[in-house]
TORKOL-4160 file (C-alpha; in steps of 0.2 Angstrom, whole numbers, padded with zeros to 4 digits, m for minus):
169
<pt num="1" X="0753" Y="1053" Z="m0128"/>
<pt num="2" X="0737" Y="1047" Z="m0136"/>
<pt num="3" X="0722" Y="1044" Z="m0126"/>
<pt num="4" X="0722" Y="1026" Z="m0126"/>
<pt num="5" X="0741" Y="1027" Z="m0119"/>
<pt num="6" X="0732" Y="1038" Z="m0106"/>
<pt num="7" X="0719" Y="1025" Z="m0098"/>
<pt num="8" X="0731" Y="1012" Z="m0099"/>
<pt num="9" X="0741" Y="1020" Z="m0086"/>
<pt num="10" X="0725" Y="1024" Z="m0073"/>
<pt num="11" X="0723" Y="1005" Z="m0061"/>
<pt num="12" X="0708" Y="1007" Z="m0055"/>
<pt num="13" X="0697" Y="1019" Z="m0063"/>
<pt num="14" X="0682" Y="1016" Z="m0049"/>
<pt num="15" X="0691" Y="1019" Z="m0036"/>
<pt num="16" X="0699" Y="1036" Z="m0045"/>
<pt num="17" X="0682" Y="1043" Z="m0049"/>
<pt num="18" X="0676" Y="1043" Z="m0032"/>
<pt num="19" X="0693" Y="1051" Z="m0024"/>
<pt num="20" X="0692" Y="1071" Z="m0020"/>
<pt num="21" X="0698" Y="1084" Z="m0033"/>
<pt num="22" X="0712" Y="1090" Z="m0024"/>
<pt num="23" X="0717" Y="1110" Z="m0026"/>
<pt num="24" X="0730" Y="1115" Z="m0034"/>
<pt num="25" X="0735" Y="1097" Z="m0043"/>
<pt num="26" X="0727" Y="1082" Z="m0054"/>
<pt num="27" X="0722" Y="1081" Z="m0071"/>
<pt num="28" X="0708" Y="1070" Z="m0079"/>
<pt num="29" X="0706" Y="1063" Z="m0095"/>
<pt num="30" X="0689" Y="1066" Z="m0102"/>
<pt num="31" X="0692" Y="1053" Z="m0115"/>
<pt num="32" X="0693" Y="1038" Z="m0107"/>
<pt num="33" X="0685" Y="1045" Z="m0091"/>
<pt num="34" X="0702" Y="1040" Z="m0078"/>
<pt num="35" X="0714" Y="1048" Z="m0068"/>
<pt num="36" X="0731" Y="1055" Z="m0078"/>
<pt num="37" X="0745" Y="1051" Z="m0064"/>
<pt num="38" X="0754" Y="1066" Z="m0059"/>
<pt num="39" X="0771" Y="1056" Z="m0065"/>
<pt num="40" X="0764" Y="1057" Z="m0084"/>
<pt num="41" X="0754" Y="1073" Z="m0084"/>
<pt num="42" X="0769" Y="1086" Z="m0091"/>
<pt num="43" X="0770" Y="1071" Z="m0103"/>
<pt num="44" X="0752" Y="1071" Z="m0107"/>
<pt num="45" X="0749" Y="1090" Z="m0106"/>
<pt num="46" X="0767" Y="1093" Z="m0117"/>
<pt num="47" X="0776" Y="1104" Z="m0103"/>
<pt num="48" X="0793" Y="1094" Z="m0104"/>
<pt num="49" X="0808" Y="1108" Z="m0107"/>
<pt num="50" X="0820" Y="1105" Z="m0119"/>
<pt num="51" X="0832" Y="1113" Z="m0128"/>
<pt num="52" X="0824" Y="1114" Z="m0145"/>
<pt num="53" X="0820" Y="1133" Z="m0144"/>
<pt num="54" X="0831" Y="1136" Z="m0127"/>
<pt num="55" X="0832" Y="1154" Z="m0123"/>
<pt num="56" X="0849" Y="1162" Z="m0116"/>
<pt num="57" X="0854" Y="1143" Z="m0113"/>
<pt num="58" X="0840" Y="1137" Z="m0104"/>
<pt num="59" X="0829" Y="1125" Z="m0109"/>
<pt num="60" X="0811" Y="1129" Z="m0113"/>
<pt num="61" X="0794" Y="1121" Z="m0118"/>
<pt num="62" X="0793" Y="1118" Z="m0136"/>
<pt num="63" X="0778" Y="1121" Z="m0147"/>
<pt num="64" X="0764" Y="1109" Z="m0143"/>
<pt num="65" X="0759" Y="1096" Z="m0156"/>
<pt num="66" X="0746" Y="1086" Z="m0150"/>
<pt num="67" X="0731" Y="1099" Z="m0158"/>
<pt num="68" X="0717" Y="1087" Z="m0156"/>
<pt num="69" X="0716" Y="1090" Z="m0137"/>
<pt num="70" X="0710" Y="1106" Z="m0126"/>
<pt num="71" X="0713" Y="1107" Z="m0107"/>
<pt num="72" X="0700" Y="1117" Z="m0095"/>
<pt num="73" X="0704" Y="1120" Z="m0077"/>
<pt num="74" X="0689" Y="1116" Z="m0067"/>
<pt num="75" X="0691" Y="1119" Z="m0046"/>
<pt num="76" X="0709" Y="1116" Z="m0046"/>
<pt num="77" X="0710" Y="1100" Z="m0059"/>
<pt num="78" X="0714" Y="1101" Z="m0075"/>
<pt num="79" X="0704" Y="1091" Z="m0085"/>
<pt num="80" X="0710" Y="1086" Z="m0104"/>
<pt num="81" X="0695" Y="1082" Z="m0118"/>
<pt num="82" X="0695" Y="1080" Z="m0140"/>
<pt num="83" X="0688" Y="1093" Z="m0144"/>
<pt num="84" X="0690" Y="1108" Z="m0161"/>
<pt num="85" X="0690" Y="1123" Z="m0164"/>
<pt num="86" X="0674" Y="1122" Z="m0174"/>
<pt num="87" X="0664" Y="1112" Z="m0161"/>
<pt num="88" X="0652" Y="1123" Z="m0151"/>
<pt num="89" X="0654" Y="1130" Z="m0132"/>
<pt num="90" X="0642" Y="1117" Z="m0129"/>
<pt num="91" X="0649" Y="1103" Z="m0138"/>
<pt num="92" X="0664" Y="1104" Z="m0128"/>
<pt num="93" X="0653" Y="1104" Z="m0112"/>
<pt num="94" X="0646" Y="1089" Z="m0118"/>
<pt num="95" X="0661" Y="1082" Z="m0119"/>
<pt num="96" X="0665" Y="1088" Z="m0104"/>
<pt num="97" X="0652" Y="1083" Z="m0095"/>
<pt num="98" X="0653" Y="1061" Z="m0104"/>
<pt num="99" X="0671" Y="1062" Z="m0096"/>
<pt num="100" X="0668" Y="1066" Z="m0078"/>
<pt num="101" X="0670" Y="1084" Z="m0074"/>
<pt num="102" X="0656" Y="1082" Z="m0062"/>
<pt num="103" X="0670" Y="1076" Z="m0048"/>
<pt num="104" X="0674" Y="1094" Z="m0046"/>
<pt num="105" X="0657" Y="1097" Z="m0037"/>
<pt num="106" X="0661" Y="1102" Z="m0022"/>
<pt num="107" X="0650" Y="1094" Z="m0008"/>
<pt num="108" X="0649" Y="1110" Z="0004"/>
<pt num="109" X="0647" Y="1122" Z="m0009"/>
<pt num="110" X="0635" Y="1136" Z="m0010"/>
<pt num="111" X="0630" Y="1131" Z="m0026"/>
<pt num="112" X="0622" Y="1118" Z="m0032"/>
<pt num="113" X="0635" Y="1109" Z="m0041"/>
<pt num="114" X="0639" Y="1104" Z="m0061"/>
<pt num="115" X="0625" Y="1091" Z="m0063"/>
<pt num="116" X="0624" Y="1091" Z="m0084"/>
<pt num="117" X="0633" Y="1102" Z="m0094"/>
<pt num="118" X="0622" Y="1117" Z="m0097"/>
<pt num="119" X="0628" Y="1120" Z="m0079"/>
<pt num="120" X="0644" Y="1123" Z="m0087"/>
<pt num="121" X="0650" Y="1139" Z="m0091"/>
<pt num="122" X="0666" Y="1139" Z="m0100"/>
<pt num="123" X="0679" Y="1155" Z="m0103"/>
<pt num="124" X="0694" Y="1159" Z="m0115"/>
<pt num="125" X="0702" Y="1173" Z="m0115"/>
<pt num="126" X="0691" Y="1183" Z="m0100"/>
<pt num="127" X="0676" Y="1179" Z="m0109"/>
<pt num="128" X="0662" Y="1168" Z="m0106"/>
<pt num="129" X="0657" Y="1157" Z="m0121"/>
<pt num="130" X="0640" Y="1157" Z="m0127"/>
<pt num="131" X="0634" Y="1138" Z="m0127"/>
<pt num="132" X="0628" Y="1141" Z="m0147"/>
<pt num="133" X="0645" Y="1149" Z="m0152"/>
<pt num="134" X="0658" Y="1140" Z="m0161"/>
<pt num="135" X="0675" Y="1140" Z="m0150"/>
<pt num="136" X="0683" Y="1148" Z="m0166"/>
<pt num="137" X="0673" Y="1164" Z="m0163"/>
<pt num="138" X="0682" Y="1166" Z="m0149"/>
<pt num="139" X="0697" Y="1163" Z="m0159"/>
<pt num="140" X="0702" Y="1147" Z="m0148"/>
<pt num="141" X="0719" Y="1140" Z="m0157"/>
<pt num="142" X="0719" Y="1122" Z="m0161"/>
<pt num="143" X="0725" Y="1111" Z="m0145"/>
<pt num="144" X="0724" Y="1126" Z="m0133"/>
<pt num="145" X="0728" Y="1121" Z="m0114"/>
<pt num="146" X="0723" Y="1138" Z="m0106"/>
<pt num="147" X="0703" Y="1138" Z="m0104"/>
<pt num="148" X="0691" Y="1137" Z="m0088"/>
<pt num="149" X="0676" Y="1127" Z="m0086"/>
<pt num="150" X="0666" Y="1134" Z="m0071"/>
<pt num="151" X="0648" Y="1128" Z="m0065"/>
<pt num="152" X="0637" Y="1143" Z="m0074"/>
<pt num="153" X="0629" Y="1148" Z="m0053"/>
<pt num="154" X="0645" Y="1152" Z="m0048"/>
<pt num="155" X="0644" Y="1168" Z="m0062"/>
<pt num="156" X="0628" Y="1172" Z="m0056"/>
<pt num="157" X="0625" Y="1190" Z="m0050"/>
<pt num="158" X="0626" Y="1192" Z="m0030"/>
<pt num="159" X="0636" Y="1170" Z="m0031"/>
<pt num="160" X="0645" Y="1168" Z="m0015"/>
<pt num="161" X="0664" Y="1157" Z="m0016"/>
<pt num="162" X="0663" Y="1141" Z="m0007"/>
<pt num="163" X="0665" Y="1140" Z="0010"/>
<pt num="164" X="0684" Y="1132" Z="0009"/>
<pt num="165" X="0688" Y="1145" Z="m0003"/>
<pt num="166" X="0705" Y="1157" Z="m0002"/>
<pt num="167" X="0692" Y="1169" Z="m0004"/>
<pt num="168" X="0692" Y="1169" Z="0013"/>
<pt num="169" X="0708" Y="1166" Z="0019"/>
């Protein structure tokens, strides 16, 4: 699904934006700055099973396609953004940071919230990218859907979770 196909499906962007980021569900598209409904997003994120490459008889997600898109999760939201292997750590924030990742500020944090993106941090693999780094150097694969983006306070030496974190369940 291209990213065009993407905002055509979001009614009111407006009134999208200023909703909460719910845990544990949603996805963004950087893009074109919308919602993805949660009826299209297996679409837009390619996790449909089929039995292209079944295993034992059961249907499985085939190999992605779409190579031009990467997926962070950022405070339970996945958000989706253009953006290559040979872009920087901080090109992505940029990106990032255009589309509206800043709706996963958390108003009762105990930070102070993303609010450009050199507050974001981003991570692959267990490891925090360095903002000058290409993504490659961290041997991203094109269209990868497995990367965080975090507000850089919350790595902070002696950062405290959020109030409404499991943390603390």
């Amino acid at each position: 699904m291209a990213s065009t196909e993407v905002a055509k499906v979001a009614e009111d962007k407006s009134s999208a934006a200023g909703a909460p980021v719910s845990l544990g569900k949603g996805a963004w598209d950087c893009d074109n700055n919308c919602e993805i409904p949660p009826d299209k997003e297996a679409e837009v994120f390619e996790e449909i099973a089929t039995m292209d490459f079944p295993y034992e008889g059961i249907p499985t997600i085939p190999p992605r396609k779409n190579m031009t898109h990467l997926a962070f999760f950022c405070n339970g939201c996945r958000y989706r953004v253009e953006a290559y292997p040979d872009w920087t750590a901080n090109q992505v924030a940029e990106a990032l940071w255009r589309g509206g990742i800043e709706r996963a500020n958390n108003p009762n944090g105990n930070t102070p919230g993303i609010r450009s993106a050199a507050d974001i941090a981003l991570i692959y693999a267990g490891q925090v990218m360095d903002p000058k780094k290409k993504l490659e150097e961290y041997n991203v694969p094109p269209g990868c859907k497995v990367m965080i983006a975090i507000e850089r306070a919350k790595l902070e030496p002696g950062a405290k979770p959020d109030p409404d974190s499991a943390y603390w369940n």
